[in-house]
PDB file of N, CA, C and O in Angstrom, chain B, residues numbered from 101:
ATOM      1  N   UNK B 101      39.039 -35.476 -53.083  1.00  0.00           N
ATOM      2  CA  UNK B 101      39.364 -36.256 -54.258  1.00  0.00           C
ATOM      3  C   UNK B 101      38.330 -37.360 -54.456  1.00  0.00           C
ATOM      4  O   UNK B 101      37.745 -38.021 -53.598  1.00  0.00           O
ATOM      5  N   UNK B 102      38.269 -37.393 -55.377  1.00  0.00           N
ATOM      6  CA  UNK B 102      37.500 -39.232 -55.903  1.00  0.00           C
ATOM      7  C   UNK B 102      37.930 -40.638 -55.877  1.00  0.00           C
ATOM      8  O   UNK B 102      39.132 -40.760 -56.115  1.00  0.00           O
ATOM      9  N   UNK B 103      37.435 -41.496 -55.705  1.00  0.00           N
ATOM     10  CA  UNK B 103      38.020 -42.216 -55.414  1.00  0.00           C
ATOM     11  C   UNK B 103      39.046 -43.159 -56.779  1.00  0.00           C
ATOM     12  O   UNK B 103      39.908 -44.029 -56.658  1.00  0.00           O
ATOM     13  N   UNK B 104      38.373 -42.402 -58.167  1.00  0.00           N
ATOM     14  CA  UNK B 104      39.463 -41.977 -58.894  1.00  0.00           C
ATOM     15  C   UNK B 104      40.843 -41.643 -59.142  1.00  0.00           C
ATOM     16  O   UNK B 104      41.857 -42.184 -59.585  1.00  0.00           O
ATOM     17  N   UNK B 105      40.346 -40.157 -58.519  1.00  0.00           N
ATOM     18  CA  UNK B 105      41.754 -39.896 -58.093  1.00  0.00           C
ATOM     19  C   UNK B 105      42.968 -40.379 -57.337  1.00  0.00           C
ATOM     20  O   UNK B 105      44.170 -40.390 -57.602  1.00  0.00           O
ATOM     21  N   UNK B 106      42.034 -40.890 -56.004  1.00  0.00           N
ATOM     22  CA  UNK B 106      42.698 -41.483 -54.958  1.00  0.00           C
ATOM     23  C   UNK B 106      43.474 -42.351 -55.172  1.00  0.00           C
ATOM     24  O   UNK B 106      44.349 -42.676 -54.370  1.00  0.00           O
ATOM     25  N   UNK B 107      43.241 -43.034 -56.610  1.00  0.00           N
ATOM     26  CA  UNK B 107      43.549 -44.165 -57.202  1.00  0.00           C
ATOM     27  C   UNK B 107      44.748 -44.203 -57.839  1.00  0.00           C
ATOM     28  O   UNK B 107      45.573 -45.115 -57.777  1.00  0.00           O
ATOM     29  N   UNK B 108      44.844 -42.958 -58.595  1.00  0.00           N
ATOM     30  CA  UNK B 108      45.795 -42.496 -59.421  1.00  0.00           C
ATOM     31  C   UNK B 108      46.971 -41.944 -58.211  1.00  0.00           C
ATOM     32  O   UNK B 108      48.084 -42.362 -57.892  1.00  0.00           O
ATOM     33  N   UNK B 109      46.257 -40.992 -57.815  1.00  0.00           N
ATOM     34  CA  UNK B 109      47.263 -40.418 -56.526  1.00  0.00           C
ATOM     35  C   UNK B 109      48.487 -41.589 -55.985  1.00  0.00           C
ATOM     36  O   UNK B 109      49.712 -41.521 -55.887  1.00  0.00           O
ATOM     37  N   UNK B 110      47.378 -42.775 -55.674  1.00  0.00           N
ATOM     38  CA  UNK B 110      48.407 -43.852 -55.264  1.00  0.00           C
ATOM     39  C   UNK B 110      48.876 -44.729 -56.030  1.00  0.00           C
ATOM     40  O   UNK B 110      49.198 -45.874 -55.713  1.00  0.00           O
ATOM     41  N   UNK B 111      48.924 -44.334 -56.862  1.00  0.00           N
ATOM     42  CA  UNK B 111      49.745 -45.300 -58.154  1.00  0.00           C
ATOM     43  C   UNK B 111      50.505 -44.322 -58.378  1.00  0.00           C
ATOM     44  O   UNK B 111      51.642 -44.794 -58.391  1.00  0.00           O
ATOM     45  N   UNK B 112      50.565 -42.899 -58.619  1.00  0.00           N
ATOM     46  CA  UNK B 112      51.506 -42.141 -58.984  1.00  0.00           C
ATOM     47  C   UNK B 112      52.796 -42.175 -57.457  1.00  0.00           C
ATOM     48  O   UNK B 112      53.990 -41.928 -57.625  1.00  0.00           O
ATOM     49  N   UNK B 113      52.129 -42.559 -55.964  1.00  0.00           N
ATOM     50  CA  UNK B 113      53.030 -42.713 -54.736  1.00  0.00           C
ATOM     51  C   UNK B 113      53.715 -43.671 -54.995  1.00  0.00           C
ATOM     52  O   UNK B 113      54.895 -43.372 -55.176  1.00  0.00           O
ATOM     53  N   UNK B 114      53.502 -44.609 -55.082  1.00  0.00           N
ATOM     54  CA  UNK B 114      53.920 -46.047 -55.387  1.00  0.00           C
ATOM     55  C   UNK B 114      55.316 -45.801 -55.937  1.00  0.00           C
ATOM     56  O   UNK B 114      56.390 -45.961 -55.356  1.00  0.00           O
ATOM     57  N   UNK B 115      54.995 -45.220 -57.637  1.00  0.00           N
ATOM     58  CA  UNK B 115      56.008 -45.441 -58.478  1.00  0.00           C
ATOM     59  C   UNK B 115      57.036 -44.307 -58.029  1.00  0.00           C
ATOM     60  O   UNK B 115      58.217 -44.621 -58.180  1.00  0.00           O
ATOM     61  N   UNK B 116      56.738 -42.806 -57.406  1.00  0.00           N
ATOM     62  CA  UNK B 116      57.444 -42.611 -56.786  1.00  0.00           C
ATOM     63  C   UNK B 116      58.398 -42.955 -55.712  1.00  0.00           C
ATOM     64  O   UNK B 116      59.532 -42.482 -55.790  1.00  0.00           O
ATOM     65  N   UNK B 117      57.931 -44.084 -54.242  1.00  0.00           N
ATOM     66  CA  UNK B 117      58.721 -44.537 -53.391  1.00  0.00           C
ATOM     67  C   UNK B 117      59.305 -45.715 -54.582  1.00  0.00           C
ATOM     68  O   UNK B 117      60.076 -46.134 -53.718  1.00  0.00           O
ATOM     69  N   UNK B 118      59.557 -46.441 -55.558  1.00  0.00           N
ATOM     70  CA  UNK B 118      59.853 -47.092 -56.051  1.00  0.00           C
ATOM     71  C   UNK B 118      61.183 -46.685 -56.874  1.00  0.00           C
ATOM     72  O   UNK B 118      62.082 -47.416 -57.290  1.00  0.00           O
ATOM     73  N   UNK B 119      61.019 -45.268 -56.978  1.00  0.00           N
ATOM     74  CA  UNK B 119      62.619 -44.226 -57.935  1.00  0.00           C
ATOM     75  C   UNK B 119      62.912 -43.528 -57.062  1.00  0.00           C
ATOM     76  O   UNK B 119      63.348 -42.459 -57.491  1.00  0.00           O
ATOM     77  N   UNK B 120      62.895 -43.588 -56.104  1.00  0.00           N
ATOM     78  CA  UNK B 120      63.314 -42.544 -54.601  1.00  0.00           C
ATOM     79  C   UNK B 120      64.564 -42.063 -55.220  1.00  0.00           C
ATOM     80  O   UNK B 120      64.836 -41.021 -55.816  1.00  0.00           O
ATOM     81  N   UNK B 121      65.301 -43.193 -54.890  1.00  0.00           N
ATOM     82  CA  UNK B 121      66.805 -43.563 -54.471  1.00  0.00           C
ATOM     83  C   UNK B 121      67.761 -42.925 -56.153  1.00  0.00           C
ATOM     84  O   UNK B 121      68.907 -42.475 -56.181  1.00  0.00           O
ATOM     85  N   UNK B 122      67.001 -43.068 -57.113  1.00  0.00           N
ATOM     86  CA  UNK B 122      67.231 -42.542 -58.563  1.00  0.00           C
ATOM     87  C   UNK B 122      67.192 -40.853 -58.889  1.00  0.00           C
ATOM     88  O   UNK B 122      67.899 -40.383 -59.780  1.00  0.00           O
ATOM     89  N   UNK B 123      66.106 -39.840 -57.898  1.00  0.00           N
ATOM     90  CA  UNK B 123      65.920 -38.912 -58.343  1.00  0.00           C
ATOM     91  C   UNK B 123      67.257 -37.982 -57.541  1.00  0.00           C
ATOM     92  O   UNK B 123      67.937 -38.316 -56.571  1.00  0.00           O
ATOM     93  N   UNK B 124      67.293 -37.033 -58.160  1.00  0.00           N
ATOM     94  CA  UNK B 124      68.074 -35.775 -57.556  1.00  0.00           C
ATOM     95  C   UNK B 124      67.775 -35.648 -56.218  1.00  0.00           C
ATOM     96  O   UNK B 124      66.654 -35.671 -55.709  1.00  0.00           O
ATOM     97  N   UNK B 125      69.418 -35.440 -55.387  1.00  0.00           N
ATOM     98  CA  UNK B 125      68.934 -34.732 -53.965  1.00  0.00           C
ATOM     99  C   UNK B 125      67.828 -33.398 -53.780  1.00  0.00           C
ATOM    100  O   UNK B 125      67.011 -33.223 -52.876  1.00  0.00           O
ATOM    101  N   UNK B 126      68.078 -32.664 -54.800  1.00  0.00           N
ATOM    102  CA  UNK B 126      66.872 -31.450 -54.492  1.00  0.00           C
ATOM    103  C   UNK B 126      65.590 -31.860 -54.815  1.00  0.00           C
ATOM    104  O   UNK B 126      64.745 -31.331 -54.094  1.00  0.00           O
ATOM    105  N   UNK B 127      65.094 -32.717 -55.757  1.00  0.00           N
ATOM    106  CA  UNK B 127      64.148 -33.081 -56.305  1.00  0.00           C
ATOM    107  C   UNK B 127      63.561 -34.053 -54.720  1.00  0.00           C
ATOM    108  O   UNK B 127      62.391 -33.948 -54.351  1.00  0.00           O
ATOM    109  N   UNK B 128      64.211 -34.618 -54.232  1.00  0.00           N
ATOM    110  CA  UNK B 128      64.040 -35.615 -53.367  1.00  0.00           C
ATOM    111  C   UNK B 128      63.503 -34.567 -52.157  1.00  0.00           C
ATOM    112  O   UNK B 128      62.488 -34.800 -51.500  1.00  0.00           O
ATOM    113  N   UNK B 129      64.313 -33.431 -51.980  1.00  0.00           N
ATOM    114  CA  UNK B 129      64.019 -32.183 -50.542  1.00  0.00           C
ATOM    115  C   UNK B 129      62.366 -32.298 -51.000  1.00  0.00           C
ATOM    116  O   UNK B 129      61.411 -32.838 -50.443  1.00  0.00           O
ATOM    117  N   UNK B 130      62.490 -31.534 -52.279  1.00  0.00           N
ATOM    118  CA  UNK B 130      61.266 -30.544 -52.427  1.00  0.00           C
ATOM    119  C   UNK B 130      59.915 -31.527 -52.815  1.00  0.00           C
ATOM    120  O   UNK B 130      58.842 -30.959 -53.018  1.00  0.00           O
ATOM    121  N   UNK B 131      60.002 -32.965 -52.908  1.00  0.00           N
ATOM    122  CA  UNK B 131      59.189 -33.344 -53.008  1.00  0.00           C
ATOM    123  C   UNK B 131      58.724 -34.035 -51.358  1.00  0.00           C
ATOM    124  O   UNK B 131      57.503 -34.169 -51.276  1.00  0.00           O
ATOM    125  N   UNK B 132      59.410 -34.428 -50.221  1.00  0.00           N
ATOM    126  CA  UNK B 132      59.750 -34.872 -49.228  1.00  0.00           C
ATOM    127  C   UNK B 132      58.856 -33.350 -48.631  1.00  0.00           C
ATOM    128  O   UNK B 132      57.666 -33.563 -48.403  1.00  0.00           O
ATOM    129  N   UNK B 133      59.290 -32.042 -48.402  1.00  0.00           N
ATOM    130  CA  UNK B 133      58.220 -31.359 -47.851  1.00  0.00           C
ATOM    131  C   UNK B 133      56.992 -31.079 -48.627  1.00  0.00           C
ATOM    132  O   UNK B 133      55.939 -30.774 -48.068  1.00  0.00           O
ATOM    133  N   UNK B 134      57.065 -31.137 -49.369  1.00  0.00           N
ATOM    134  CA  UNK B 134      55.745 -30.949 -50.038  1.00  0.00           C
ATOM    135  C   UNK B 134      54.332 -32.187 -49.619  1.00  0.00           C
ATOM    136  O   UNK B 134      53.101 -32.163 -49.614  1.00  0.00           O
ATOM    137  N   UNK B 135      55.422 -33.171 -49.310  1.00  0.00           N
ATOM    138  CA  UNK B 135      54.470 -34.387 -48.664  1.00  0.00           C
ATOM    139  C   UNK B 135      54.251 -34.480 -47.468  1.00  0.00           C
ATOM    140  O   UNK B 135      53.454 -35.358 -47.139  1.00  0.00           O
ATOM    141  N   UNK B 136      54.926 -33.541 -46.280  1.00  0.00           N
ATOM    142  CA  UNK B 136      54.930 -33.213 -45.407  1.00  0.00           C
ATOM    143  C   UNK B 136      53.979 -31.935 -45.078  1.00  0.00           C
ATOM    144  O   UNK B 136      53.615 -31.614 -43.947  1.00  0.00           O
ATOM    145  N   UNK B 137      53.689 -31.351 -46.142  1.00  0.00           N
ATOM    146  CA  UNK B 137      53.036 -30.143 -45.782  1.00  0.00           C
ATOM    147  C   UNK B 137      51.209 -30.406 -46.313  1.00  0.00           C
ATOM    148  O   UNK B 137      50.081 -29.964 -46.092  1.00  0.00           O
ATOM    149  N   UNK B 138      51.946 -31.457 -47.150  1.00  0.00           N
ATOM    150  CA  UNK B 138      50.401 -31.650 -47.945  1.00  0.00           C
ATOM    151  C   UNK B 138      49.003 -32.032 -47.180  1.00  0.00           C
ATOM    152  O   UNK B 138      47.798 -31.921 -47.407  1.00  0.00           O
ATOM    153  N   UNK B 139      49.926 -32.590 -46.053  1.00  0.00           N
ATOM    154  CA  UNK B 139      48.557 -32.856 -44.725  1.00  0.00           C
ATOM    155  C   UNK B 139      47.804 -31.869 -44.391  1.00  0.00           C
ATOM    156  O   UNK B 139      48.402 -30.828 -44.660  1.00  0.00           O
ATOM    157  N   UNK B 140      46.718 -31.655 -43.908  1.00  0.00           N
ATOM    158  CA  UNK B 140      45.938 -30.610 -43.735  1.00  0.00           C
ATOM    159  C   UNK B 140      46.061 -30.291 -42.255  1.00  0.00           C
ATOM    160  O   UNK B 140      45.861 -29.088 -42.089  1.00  0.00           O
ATOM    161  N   UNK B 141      46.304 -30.896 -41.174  1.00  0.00           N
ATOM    162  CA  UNK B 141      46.613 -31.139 -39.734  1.00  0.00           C
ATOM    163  C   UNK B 141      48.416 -30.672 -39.585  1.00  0.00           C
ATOM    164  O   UNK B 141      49.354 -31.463 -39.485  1.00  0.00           O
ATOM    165  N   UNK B 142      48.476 -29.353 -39.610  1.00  0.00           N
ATOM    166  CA  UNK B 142      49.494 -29.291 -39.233  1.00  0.00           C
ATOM    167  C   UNK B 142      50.176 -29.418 -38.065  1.00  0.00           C
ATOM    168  O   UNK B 142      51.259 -28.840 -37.974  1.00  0.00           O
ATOM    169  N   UNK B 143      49.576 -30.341 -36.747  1.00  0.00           N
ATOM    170  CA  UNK B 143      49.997 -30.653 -36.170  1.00  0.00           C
ATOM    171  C   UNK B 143      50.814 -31.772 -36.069  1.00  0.00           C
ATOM    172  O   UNK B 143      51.813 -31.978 -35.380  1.00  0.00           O
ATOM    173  N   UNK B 144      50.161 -32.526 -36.953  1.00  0.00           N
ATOM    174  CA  UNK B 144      50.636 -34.314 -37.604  1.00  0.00           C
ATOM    175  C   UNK B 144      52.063 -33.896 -38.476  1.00  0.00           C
ATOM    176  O   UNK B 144      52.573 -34.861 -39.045  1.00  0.00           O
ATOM    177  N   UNK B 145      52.767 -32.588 -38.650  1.00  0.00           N
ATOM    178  CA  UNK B 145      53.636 -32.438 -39.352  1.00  0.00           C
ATOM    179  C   UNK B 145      54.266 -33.190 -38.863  1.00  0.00           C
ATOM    180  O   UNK B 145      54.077 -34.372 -39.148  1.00  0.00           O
ATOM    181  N   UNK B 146      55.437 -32.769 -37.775  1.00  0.00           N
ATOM    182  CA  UNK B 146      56.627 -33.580 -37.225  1.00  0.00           C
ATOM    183  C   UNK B 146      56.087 -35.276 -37.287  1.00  0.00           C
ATOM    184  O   UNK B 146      56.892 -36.164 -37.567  1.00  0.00           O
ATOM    185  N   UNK B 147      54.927 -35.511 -37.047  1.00  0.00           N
ATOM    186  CA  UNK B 147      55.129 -37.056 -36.837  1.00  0.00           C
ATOM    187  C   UNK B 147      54.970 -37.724 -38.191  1.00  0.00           C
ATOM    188  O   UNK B 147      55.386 -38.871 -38.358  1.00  0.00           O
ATOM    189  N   UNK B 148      54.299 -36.946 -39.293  1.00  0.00           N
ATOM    190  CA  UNK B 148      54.729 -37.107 -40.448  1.00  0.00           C
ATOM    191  C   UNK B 148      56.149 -37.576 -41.313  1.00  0.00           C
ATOM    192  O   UNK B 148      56.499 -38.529 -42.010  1.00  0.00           O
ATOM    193  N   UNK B 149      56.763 -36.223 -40.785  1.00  0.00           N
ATOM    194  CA  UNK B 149      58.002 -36.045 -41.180  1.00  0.00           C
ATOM    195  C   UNK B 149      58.908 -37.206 -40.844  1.00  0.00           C
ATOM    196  O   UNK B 149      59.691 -37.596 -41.709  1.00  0.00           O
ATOM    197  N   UNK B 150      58.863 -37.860 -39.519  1.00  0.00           N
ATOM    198  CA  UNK B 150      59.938 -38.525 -38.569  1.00  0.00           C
ATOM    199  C   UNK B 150      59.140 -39.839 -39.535  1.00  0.00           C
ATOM    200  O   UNK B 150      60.093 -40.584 -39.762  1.00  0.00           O
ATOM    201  N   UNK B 151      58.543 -40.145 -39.854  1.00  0.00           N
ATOM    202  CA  UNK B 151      57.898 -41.531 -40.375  1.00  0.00           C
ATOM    203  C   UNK B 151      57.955 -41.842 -41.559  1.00  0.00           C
ATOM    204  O   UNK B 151      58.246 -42.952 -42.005  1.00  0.00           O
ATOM    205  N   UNK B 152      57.563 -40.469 -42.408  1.00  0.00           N
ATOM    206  CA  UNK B 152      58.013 -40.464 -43.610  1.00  0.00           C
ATOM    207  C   UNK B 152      59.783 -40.698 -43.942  1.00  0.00           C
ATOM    208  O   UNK B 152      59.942 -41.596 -44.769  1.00  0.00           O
ATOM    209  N   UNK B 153      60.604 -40.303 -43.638  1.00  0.00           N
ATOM    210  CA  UNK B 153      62.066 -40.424 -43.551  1.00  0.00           C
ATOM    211  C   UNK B 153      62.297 -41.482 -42.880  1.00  0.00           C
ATOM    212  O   UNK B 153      63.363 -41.940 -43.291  1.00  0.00           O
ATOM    213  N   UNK B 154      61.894 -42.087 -42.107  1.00  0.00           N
ATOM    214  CA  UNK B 154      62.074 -43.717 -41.639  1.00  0.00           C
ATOM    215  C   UNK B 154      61.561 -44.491 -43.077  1.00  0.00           C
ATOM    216  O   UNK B 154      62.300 -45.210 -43.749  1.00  0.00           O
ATOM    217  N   UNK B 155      60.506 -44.266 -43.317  1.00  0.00           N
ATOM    218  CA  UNK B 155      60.059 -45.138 -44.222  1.00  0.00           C
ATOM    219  C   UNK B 155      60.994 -44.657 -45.825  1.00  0.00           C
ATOM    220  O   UNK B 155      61.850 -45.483 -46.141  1.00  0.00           O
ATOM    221  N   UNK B 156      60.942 -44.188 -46.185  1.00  0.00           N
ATOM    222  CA  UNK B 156      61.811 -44.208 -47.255  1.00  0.00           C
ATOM    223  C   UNK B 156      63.963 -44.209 -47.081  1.00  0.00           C
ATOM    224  O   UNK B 156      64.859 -44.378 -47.907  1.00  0.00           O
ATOM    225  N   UNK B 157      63.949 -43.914 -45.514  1.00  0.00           N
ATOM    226  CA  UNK B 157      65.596 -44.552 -45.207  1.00  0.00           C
ATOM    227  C   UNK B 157      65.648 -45.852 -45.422  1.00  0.00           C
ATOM    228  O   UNK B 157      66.676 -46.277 -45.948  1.00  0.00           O
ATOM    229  N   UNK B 158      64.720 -46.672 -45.124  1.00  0.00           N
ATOM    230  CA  UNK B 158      64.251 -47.912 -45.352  1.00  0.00           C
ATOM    231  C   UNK B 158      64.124 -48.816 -45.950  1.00  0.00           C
ATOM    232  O   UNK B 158      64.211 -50.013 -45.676  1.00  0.00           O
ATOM    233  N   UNK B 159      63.711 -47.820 -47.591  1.00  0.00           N
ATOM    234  CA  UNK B 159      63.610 -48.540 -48.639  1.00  0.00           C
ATOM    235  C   UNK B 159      64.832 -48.091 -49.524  1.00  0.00           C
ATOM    236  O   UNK B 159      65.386 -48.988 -50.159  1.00  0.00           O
ATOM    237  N   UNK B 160      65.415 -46.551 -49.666  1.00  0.00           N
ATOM    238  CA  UNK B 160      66.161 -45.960 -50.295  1.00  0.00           C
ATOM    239  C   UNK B 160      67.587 -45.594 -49.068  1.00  0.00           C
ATOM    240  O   UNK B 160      67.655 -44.399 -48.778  1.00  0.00           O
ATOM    241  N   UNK B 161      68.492 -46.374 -48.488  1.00  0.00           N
ATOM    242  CA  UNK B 161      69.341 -46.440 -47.387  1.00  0.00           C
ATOM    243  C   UNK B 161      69.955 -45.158 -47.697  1.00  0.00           C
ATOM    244  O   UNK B 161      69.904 -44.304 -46.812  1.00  0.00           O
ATOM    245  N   UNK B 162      70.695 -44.785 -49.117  1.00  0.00           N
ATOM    246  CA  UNK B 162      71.237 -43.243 -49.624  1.00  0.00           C
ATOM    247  C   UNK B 162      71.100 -41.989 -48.944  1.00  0.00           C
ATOM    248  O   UNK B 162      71.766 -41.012 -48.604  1.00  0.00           O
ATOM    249  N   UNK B 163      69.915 -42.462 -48.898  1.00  0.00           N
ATOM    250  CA  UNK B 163      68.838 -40.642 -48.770  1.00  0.00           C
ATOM    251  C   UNK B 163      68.668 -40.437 -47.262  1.00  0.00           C
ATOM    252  O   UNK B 163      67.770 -39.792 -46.722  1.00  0.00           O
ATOM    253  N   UNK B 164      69.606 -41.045 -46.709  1.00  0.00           N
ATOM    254  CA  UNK B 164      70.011 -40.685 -45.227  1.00  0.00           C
ATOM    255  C   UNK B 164      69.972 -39.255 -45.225  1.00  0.00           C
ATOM    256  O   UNK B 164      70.242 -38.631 -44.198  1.00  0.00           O
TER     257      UNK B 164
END
């Protein structure tokens, strides 16, 4: 990506962790692995996963 993109990318993250707690439970699954998978190191999955779901239990308590 560019650092363009990179830019956008994280402005489009942002406003996502910001409506977590607002979107649909399925919408919430399928975007949650998709960010999990999106890493290229699929070894970093699980520690992804366990960090990512801390961090948005965190901000969005619901989505336990």
């Amino acid at each position: 990506m560019s650092s363009e993109e990179d830019r956008l990318a994280l402005a489009l993250g942002r406003a996502l962790v910001q409506t977590w707690g607002e979107l649909p439970q399925d919408i919430q699954h399928t975007i949650f692995e998709r960010a999990v998978t999106a890493d290229q190191d699929a070894a970093a999955g699980s520690a992804i996963r366990d960090k990512l779901a801390v961090f948005l239990h965190d901000r969005h308590p619901r989505t336990a």
